[in-house]
C-alpha positions, 0 to 999 in steps of 0.5 A: 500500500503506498500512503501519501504523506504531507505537502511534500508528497512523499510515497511511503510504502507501509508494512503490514502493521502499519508501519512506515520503512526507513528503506522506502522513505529513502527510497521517496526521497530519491524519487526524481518524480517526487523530487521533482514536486517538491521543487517545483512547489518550493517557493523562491527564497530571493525577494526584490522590491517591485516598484510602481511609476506613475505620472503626477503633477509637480509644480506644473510639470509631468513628472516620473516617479515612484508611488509605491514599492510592493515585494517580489519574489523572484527565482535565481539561476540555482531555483532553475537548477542552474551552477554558477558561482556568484560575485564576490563582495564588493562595495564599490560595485554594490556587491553584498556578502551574498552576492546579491546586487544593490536591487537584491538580484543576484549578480554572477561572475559569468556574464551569461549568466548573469545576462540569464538572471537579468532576463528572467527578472524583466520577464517577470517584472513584465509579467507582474506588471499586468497584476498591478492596478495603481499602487496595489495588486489588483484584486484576487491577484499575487507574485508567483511565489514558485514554480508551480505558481509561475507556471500556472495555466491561468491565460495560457488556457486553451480558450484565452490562446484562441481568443488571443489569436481570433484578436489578432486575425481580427485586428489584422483584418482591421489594419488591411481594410485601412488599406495597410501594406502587408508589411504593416499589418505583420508588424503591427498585429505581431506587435499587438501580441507582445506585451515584452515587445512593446516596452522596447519597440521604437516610439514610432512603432508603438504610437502607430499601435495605440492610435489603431487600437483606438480605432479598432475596439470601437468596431467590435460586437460586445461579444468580440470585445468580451472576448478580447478584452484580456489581450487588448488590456494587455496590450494597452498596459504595455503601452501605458507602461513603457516608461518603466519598462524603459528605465528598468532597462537602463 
């Protein structure tokens, strides 16, 4: 009989009286499936300071600045499985003794990976974006706290794919009934898409995609615009958080 003990999700076989085995518990412990659950489930043990931007009125003038700072866990290369030798100490460099730099994010002395763990950081920087609604998490919302989290299917469901690219055939449609060249209408409806992409693309680009969007819900049936509303959201959030995602990359 195999019984399934605690959150780890450990098989221990069970003897006749009851009892559990030492052999077999080692045996659970060594299970590269059971190994794999617990990694998985084990939450990130690196936290940084994910931070709100906003737009506000100084003395007449627009400027950037920080409304809120919220905690974001995040996974290093290690969660990944990954070996490699972090940087040493060094003030001069905001280097602490844990080799973590002065955003809390770990720093490697392999530039590869070091570039690896930066990336994965902005990913999830983006990802969280859409999580945000002014200076806090919008309802019913929260960081991945670990793989399992991370992953979850959430808007990569069957149903929000094909609503995701019914959205975009509907928007190219749209670009070509204005008479746009092929070129535009693949630029435009790819870029529509990728939220990631929007934060770097050229300003011309992104201004261009705003002012079609504009023109483009308002055509819609409200049923389409129900089932269009995420990607749409998702790619007026990108738009409007270009700035942070610009600074983040400097």
């Amino acid at each position: 009989m195999v019984a399934w003990m605690g959150e780890a999700l450990h098989p221990v076989r069970c003897t006749q009286s009851g009892e559990h085995t030492l052999e077999d518990a080692n045996m659970a412990q060594a299970n590269p499936v059971t190994q794999a659950a617990q990694a998985v489930a084990k939450a990130f043990g690196t936290v940084i300071t994910f931070v709100i931007n906003e737009t506000v009125e100084v003395n007449g003038k627009n400027k950037y600045q920080k409304v809120a700072e919220l905690p974001m866990p995040i996974p290093t290369l290690e969660d990944f499985g990954i070996s490699a030798k972090r940087k040493a100490t060094n003030k001069d460099d905001g280097i602490n003794e844990k080799g973590l730099d002065e955003d809390g994010i770990p720093a490697y002395e392999d530039e590869s990976m070091d570039w690896l763990q930066f990336a994965v950081v902005q990913q999830l920087k983006a990802q969280n974006r859409n999580k945000v609604d002014g200076k806090n998490l919008k309802e019913g919302m929260k960081f991945p706290e670990n793989f399992a989290e991370l992953v979850a299917v959430g808007e990569r469901s069957g149903e929000a794919l094909k609503n995701r690219h019914l959205c975009k055939s509907a928007f190219a449609a749209y670009l070509k009934a204005k008479n746009k060249s092929d070129v535009v209408v693949k630029v435009l409806s790819d870029l529509f898409i990728d939220a990631n992409s929007i934060s770097v693309a050229k300003d011309d680009f992104v201004e261009a995609l705003e002012f079609h969007i504009k023109a483009f819900v308002p055509g819609l049936s409200e049923d389409d615009k129900l089932k269009y509303e995420r990607t749409i959201e998702k790619a007026v959030e990108a738009i409007n958080g270009r700035s942070t995602t610009l600074a983040d990359l400097k």
